[in-house]
MIDOSE-1310 file (N, C-alpha, C; in nm, 2 decimals, decimal comma, always signed):
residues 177
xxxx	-9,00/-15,39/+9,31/-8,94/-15,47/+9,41/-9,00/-15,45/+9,55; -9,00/-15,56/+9,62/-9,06/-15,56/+9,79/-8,95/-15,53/+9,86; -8,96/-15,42/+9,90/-8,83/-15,33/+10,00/-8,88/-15,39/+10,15; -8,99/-15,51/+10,16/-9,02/-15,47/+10,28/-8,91/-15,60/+10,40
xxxx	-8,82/-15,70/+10,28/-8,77/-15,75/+10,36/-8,63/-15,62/+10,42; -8,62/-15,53/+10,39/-8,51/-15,45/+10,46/-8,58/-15,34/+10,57; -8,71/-15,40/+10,64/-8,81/-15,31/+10,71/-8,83/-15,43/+10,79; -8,78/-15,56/+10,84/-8,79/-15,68/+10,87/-8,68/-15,64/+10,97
xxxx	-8,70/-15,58/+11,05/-8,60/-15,55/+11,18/-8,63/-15,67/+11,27; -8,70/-15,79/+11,29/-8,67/-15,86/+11,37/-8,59/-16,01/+11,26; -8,63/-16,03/+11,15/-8,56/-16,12/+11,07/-8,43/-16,05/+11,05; -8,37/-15,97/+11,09/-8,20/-15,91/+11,04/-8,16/-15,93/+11,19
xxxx	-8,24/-15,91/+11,27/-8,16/-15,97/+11,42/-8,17/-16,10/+11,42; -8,23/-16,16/+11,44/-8,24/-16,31/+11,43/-8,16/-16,39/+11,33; -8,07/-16,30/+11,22/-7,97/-16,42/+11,16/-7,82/-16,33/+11,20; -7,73/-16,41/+11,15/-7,59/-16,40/+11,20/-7,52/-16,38/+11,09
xxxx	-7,42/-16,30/+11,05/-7,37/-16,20/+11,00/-7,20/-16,28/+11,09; -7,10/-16,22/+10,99/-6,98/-16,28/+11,08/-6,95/-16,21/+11,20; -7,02/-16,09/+11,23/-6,98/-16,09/+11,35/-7,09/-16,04/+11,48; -7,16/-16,11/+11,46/-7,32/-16,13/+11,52/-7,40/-16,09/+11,46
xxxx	-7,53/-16,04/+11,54/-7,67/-15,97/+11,46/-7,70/-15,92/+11,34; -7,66/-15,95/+11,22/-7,69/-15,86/+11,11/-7,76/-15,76/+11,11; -7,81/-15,67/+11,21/-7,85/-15,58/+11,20/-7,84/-15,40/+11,11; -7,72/-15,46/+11,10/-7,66/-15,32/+11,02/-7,68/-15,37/+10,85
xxxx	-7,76/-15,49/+10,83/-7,79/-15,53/+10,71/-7,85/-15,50/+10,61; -7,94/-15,43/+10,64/-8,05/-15,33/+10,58/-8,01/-15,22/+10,50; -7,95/-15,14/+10,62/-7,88/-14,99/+10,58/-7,79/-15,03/+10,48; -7,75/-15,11/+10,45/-7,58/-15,15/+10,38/-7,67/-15,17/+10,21
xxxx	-7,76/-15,30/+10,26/-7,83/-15,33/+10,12/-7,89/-15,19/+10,05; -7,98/-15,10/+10,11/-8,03/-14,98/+10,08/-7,92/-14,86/+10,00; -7,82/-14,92/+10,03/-7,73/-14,77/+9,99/-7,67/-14,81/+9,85; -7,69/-14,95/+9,83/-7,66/-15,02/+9,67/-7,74/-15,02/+9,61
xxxx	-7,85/-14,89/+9,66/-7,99/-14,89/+9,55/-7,94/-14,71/+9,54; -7,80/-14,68/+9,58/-7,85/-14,53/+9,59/-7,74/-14,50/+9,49; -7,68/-14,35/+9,51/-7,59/-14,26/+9,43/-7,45/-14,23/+9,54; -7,50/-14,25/+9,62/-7,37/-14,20/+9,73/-7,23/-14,33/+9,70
xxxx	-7,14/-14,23/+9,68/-7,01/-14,37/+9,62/-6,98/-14,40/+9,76; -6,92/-14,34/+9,87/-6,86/-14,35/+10,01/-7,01/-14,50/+10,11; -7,12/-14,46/+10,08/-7,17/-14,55/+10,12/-7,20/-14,67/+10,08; -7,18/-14,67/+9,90/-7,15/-14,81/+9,84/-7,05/-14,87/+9,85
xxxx	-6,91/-14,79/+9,91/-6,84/-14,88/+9,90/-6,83/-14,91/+10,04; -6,88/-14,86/+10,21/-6,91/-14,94/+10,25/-7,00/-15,05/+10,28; -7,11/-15,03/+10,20/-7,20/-15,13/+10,17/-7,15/-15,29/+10,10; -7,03/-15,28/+10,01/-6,98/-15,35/+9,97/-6,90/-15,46/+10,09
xxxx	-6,78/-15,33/+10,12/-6,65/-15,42/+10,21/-6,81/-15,47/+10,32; -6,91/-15,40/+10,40/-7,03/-15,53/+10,46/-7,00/-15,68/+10,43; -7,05/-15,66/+10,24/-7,11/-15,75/+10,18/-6,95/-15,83/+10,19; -6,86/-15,83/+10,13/-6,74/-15,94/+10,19/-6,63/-15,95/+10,27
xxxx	-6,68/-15,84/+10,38/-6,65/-15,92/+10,50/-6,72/-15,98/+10,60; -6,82/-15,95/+10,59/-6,94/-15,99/+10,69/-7,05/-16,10/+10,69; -7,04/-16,06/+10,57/-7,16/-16,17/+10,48/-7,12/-16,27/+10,44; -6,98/-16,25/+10,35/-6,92/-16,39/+10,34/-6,79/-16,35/+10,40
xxxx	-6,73/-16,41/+10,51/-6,60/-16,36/+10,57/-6,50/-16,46/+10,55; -6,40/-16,45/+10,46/-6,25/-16,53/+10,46/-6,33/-16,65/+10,38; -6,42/-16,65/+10,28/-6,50/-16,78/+10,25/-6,57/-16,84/+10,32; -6,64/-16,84/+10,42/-6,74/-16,85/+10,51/-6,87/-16,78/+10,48
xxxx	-6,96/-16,88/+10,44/-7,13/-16,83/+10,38/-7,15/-16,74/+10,52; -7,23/-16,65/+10,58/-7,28/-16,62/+10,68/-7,39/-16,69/+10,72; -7,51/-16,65/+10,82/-7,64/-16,74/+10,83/-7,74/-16,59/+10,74; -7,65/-16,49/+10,72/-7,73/-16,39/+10,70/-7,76/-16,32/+10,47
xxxx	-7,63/-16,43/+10,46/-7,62/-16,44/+10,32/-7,75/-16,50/+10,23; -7,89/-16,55/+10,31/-7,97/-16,59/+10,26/-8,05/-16,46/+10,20; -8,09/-16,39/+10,34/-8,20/-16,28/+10,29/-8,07/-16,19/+10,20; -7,98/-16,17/+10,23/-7,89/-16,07/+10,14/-7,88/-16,12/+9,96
xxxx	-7,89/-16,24/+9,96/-7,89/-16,28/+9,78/-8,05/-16,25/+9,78; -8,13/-16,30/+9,88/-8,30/-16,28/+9,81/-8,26/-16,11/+9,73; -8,29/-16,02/+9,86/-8,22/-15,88/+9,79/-8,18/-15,85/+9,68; -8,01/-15,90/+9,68/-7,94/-15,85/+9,56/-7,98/-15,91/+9,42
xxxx	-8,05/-16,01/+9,43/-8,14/-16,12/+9,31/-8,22/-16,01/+9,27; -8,31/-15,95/+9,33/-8,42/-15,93/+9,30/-8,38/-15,76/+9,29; -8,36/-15,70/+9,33/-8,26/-15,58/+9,30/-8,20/-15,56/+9,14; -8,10/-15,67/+9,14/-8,05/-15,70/+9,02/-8,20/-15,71/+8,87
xxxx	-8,28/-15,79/+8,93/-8,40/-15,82/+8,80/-8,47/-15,71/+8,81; -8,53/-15,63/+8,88/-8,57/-15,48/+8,89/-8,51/-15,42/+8,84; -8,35/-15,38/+8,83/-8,32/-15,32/+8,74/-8,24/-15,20/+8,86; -8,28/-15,21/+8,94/-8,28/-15,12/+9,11/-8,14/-15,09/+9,16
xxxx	-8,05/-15,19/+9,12/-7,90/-15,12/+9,11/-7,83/-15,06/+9,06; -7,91/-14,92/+9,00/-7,83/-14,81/+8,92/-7,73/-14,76/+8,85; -7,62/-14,76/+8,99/-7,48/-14,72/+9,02/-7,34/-14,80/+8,98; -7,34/-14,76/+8,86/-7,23/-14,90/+8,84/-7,14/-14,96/+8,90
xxxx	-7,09/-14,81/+9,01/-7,01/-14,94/+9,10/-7,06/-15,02/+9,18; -7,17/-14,96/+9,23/-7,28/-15,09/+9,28/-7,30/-15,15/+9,25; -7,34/-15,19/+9,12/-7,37/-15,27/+9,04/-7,25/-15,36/+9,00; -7,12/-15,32/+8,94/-6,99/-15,43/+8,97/-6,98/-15,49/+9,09
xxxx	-6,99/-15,44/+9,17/-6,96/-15,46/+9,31/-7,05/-15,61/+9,34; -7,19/-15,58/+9,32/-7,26/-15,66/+9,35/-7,23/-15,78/+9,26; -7,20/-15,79/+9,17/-7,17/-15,87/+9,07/-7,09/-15,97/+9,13; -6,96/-15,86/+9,18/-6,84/-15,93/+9,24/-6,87/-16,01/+9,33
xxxx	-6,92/-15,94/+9,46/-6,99/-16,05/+9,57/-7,02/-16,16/+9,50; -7,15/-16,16/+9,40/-7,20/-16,25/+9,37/-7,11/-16,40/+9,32; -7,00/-16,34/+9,27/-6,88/-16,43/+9,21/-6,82/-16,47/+9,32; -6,81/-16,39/+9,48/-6,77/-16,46/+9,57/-6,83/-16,57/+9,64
xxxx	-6,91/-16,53/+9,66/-7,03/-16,57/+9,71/-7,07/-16,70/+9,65; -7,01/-16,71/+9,52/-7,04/-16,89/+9,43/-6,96/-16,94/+9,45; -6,82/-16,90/+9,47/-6,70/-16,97/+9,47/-6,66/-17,00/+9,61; -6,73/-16,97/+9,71/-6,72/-17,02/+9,83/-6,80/-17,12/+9,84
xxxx	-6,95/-17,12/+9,81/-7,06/-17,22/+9,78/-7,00/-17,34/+9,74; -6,89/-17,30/+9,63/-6,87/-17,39/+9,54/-6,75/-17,48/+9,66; -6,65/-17,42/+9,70/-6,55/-17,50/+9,76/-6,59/-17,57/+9,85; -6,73/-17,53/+9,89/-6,76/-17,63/+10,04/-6,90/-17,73/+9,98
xxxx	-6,90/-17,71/+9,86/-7,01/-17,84/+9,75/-7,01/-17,98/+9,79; -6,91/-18,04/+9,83/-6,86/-18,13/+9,85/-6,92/-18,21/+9,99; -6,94/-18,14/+10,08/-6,99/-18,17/+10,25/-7,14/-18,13/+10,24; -7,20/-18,26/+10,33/-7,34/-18,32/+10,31/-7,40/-18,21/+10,42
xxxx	-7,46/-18,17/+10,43/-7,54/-18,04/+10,52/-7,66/-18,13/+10,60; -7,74/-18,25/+10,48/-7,85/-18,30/+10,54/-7,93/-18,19/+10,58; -8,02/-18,26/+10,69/-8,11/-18,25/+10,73/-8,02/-18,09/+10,90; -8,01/-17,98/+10,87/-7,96/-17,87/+10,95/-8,08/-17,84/+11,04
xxxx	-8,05/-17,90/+11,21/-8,07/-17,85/+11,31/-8,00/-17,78/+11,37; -8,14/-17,69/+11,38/-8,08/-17,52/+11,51/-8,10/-17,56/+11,65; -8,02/-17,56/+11,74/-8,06/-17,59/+11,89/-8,14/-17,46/+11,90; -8,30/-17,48/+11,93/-8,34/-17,41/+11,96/-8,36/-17,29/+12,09
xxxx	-8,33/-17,35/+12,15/-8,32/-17,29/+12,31/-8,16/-17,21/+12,31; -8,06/-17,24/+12,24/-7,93/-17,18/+12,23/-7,98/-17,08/+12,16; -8,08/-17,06/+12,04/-8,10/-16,97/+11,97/-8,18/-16,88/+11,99; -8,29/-16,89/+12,07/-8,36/-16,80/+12,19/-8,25/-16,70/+12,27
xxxx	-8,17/-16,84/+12,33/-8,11/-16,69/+12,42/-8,02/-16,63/+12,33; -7,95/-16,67/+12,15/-7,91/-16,54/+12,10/-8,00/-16,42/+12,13; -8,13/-16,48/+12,06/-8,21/-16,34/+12,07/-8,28/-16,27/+12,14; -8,25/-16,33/+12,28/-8,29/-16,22/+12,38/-8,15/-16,17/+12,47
xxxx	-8,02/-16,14/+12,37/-7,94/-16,02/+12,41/-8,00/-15,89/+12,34; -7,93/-15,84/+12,40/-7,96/-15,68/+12,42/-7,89/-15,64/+12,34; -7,71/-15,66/+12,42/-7,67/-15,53/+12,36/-7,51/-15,61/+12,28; -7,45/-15,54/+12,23/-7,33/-15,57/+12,11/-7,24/-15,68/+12,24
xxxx	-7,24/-15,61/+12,34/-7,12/-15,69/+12,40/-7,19/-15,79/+12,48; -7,28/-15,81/+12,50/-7,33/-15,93/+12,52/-7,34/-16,04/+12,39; -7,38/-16,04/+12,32/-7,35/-16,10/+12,16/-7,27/-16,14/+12,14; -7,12/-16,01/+12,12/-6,98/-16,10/+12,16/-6,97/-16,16/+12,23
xxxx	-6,99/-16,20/+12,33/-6,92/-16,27/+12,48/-7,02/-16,39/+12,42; -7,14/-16,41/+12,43/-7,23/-16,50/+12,33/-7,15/-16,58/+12,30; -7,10/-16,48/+12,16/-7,05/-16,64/+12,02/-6,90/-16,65/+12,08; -6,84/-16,57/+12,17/-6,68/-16,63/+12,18/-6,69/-16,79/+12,27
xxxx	-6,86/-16,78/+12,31/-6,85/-16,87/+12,41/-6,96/-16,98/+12,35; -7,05/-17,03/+12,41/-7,18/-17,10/+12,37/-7,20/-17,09/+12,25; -7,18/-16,93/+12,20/-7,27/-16,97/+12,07/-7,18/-16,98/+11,96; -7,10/-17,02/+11,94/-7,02/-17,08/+11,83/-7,07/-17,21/+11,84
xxxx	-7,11/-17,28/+11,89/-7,21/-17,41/+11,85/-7,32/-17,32/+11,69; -7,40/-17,26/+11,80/-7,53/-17,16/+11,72/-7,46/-17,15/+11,60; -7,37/-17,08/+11,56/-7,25/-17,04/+11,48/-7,26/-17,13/+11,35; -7,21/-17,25/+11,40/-7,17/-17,36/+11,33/-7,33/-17,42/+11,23
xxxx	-7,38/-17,42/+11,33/-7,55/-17,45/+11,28/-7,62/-17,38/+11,15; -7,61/-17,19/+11,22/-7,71/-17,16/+11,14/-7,59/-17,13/+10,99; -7,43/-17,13/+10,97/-7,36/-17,14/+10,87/-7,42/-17,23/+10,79; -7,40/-17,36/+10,85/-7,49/-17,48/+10,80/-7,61/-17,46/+10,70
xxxx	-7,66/-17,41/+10,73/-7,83/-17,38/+10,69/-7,79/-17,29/+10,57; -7,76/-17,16/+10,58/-7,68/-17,08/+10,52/-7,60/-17,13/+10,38; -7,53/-17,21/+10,38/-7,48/-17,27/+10,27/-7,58/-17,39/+10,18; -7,67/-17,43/+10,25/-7,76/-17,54/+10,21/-7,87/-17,41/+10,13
xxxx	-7,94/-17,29/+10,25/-8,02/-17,21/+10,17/-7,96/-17,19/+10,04; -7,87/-17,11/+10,03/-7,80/-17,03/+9,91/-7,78/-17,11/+9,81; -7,72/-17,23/+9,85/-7,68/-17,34/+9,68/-7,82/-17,32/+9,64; -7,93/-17,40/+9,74/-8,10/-17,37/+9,71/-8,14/-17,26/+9,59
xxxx	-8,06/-17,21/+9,65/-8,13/-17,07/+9,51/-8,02/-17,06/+9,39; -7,97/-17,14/+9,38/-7,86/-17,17/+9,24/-7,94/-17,13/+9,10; -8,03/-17,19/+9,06/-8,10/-17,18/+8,95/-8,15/-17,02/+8,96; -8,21/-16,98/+8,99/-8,29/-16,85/+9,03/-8,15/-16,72/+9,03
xxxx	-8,03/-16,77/+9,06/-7,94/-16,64/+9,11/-7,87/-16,68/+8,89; -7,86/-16,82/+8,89/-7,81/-16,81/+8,71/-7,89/-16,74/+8,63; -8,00/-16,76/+8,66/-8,14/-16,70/+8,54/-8,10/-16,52/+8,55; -8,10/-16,48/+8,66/-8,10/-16,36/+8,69/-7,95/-16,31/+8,62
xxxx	-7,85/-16,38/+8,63/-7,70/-16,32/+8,62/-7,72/-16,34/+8,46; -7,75/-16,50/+8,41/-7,77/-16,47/+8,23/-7,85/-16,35/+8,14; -7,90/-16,28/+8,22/-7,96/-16,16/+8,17/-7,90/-16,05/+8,17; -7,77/-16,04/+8,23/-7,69/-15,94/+8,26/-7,55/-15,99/+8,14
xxxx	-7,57/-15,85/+8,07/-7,46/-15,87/+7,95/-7,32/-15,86/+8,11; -7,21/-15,98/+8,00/-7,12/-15,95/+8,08/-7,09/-16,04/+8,19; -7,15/-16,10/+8,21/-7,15/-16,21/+8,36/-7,16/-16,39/+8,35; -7,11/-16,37/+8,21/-7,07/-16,51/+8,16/-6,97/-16,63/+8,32
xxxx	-6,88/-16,53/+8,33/-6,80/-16,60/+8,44/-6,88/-16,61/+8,58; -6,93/-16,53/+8,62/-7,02/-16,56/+8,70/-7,14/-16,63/+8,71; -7,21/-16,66/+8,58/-7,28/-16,78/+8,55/-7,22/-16,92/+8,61; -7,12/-16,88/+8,52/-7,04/-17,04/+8,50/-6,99/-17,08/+8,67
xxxx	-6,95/-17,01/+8,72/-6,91/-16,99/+8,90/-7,04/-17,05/+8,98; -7,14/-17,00/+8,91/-7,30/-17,05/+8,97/-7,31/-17,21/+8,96; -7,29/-17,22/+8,80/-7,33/-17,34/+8,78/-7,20/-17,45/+8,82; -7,10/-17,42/+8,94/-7,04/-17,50/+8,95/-7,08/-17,55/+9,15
x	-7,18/-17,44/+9,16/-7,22/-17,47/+9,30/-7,32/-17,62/+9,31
């Protein structure tokens, strides 16, 4: 597997996570390749609260399925509670897809100048103040994109889960996105 998108420190700042910078994205994905239980399982509550929060795709749920996809077909998630775990997301992660199947995404423009100055904050509490204010437009945008990527990869995330004894329902969750 290419570990090298979780070495991609400016593509995990530059997408949005529910509660700004996904930067803590990396570390979280990494530790569902490991043995430590205490770190998988916050690696997990990450993956649904953050990534997908209250049913809400993130902008950051794109590179996080490339990941856990490809993780998953490597063979790279060892730990079976990581490995359920991930599964689970995965089953979340369709059934949100799936509820919002219905609304036309089109053609998803980023204001790009709104999205510059996300990324030239600094620090955490600038970011908050950010999206409580201006950037919940940004917000709404790159979600957008985010639910359009992910369905995108529908076929690619079934092929991978049909390989996995056991994930019949989660196929079927796929194939309703």
């Amino acid at each position: 597997m290419n570990h090298s998108l979780l070495n991609d420190a400016q593509l995990w700042r530059g997408r949005l996570d529910a509660y700004g910078a996904a930067t803590a994205a990396p570390d979280h994905l990494r530790s569902l390749l490991g043995d430590d239980d205490q770190a998988i399982a916050s690696a997990l509550h990450y993956l649904d609260s953050a990534i997908v929060h209250q049913s809400t795709v993130s902008h950051a749920a794109t590179p996080v399925l490339d990941f856990l996809v490809d993780a998953l077909k490597g063979g790279e998630i060892t730990n079976e509670n990581a490995r359920t775990g991930v599964i689970d997301f995965l089953t979340y992660l369709g059934e949100s897809l799936r509820d919002a199947s219905g609304q036309d995404y089109g053609d998803v423009e980023i204001d790009q100048e709104l999205y510059n100055e996300f990324l030239a904050l600094e620090d955490a509490s600038e970011v908050e103040e950010f999206m409580e204010g201006e950037g919940l437009d940004l917000f709404e945008q790159v979600y957008s994109l985010a639910y359009k990527e992910c369905s995108a990869k529908k076929d690619e995330v079934i092929t991978v889960l049909a390989a996995i004894p056991g994930t019949e329902n989660v196929v079927a969750e796929w194939e309703r996105v």
